[in-house]
N, C-alpha and C positions, 0 to 999 in steps of 0.2 A: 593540654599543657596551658598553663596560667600563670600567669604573672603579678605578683603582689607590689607595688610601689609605698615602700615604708618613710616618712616625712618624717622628722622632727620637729616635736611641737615647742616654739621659743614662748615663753611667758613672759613679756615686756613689763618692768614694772611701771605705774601708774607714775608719769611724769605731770609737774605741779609747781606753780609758783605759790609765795605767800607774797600779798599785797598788804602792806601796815598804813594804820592811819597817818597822814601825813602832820595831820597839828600836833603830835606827839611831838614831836622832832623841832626843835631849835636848827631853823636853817639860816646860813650863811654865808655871802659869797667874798671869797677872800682872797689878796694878788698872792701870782707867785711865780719865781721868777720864768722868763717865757726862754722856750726852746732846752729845759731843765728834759731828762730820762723820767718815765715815770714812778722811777721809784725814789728818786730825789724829790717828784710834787708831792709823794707821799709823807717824805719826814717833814715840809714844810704843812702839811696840814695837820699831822701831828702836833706839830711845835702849836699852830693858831690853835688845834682846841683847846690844849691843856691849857692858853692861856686863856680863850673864850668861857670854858665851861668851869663850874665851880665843882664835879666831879674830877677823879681820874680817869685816861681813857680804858684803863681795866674795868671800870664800872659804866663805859656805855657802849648803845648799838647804834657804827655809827657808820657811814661812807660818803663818799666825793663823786662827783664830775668834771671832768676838765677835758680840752682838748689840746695836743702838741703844739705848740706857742702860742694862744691865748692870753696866757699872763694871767689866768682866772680858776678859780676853779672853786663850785658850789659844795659847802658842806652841810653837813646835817647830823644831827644825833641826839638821842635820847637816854634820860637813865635809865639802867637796866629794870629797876624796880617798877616801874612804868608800865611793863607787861608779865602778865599773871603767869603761873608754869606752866598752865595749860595751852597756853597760849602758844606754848614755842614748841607743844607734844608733835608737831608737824612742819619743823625749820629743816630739822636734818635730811630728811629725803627731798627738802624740793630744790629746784633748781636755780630759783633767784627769789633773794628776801631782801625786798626793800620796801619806802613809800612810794604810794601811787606813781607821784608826779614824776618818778625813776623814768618810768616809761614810757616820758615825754619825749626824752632829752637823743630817743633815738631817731627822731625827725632830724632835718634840714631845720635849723636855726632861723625866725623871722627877721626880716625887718628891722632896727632897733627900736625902741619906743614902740614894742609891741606886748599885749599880756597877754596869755592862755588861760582861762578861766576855766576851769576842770569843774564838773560837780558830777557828784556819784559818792560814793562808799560810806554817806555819812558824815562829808564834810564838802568843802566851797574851799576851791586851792587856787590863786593868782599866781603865775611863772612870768615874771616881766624880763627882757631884755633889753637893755638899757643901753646896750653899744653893740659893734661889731665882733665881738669876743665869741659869739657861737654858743654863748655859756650865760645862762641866767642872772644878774643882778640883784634879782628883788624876788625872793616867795613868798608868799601869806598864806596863811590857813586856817580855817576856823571850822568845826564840828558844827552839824545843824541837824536838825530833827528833818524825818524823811518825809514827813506828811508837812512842812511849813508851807505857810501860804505861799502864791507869787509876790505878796508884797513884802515879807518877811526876805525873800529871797533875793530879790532886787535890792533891798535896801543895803543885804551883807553881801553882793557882788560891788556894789557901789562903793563902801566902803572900802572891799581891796584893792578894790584899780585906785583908790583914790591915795592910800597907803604907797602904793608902786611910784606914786611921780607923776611925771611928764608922759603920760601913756596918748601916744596919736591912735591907736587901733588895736582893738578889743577881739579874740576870738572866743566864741564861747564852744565848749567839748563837751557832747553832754554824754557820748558814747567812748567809752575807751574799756578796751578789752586785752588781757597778756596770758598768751598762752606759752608753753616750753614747746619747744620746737620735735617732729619728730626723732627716733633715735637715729645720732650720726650725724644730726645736722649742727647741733650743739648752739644754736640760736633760740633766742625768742621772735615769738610772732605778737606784732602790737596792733591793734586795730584800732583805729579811732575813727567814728562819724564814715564810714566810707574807705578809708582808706588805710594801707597796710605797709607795716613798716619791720622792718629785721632789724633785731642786734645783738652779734655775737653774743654769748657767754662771758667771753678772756673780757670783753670791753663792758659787757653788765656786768661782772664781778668788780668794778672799781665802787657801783650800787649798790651791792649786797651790804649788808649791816653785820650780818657773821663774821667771827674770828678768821681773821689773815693765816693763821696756819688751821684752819677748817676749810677755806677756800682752795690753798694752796693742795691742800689734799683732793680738794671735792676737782680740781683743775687736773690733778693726774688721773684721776677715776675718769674722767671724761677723756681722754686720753687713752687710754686700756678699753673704755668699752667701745670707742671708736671702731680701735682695729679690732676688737670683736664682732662687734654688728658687721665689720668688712670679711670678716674670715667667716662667720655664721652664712651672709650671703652669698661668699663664691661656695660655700660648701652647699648650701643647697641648691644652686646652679648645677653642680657637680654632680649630683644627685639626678637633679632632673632630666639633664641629660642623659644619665647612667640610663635610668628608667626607660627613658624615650626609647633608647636603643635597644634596650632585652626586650621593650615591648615587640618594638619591629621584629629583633629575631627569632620571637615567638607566633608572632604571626605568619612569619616567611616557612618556618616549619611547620604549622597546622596548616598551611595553603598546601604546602610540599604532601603530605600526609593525606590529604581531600585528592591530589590529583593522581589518577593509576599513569595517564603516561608521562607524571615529571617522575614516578616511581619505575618506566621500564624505561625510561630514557638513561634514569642513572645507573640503572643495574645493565644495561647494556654497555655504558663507559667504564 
């Protein structure tokens, strides 16, 4: 007698952020008013693009930063034409689509009078913090070529801190990595220089540059597959267990079967 243990094979699909160039994006950081719901910071940064930007906001890709009373909050956006169709062949499955410097802002806030000097993806990004607000003041960014000298590179780090103000202290990032978190955890994983940092989904979707009702949909989807992936693994808990136990009583009966006096002890009972 033998026992077969049948698994179900789950096919996870391929979890993926899109990272965009950040000098694309026209960024901003704009007051509003502090201890506001978040969906109130939201109509007030509405109101500051339409009047910043010389598009409408139907024609860009765009999002914010902010924290619950601040008074502040970072915007950014691009026109849409700006990126080619093929460009966007890979927005809808991933999991967060923003510029880099998004996934700064999931750190502990420095210092004020501090910059973050980002380089990597093709460009040189300065994130200056100008006060205690938690929330950026000053971005700069500028595209550069990957093979530029060190002196080419120094000279366009120099120039953005120089851009930012009043900077007492400079960090320079020359590693920053963003991965989507496993299924169920519904986070990102940001890595920079050594060190590792989370941030929710619901709280990187104020980053995402996608349409408010494509989030809002992609925010119920993560929802449903939540309690999937939870009901997927008590079920094959369930399973294993099952297994575990027909295996045992398979073997308590081929043992029963091998031995003649657990066979005349029970034909005596």
């Amino acid at each position: 007698m033998s026992a077969t243990l049948s698994l179900p094979v789950l096919k996870a699909r391929r979890r993926h952020v899109v990272v965009l160039p950040g000098h694309r994006f026209f960024v901003r950081s704009v007051p509003v008013a502090a201890g506001t719901d978040l969906s109130a910071i939201r109509n007030e940064i509405e109101l500051a693009l339409e009047a910043m930007s010389p598009f409408p906001l139907s024609q860009l890709y765009w999002g914010y930063w902010t924290k619950p009373g601040c008074g502040r909050a970072l915007v950014y956006g691009a026109y849409r034409r700006r990126f080619a169709a093929e460009e966007l062949d890979n927005w809808g499955e991933a999991e967060w689509v923003a510029p880099r410097l998004g996934a700064l802002l999931a750190e502990k806030a420095p210092e004020p009078a501090t910059a973050w000097v980002l380089r990597g993806n093709g460009e040189l990004t300065a994130v200056y913090f100008g006060d205690k607000s938690g929330v950026p003041t000053v971005v700069r960014s500028v595209p550069v070529v990957e093979d530029s000298s060190e002196v080419e590179m120094t000279a366009a780090r120099s120039e953005l801190i120089r851009q930012c103000g009043d900077t007492r202290s400079v960090v320079d990032i020359e590693n920053l990595e963003i991965e989507a978190g496993s299924p169920g955890d519904d986070e990102l994983v940001i890595s920079r220089d050594g060190r590792t940092a989370r941030l929710s989904l619901d709280e990187a979707q104020m980053l995402d540059v996608r349409d408010p009702a494509e989030l809002v949909a992609r925010r119920r989807a993560r929802i449903r597959d939540a309690w999937m992936w939870r009901i997927w693994l008590t079920a094959l808990v369930v399973i294993l267990l099952a297994g575990i136990g027909r295996r045992g009583v398979c073997r308590w009966g081929l043992a029963a079967e091998a031995d003649p006096a657990s066979r005349a002890t029970d034909a005596a009972g």
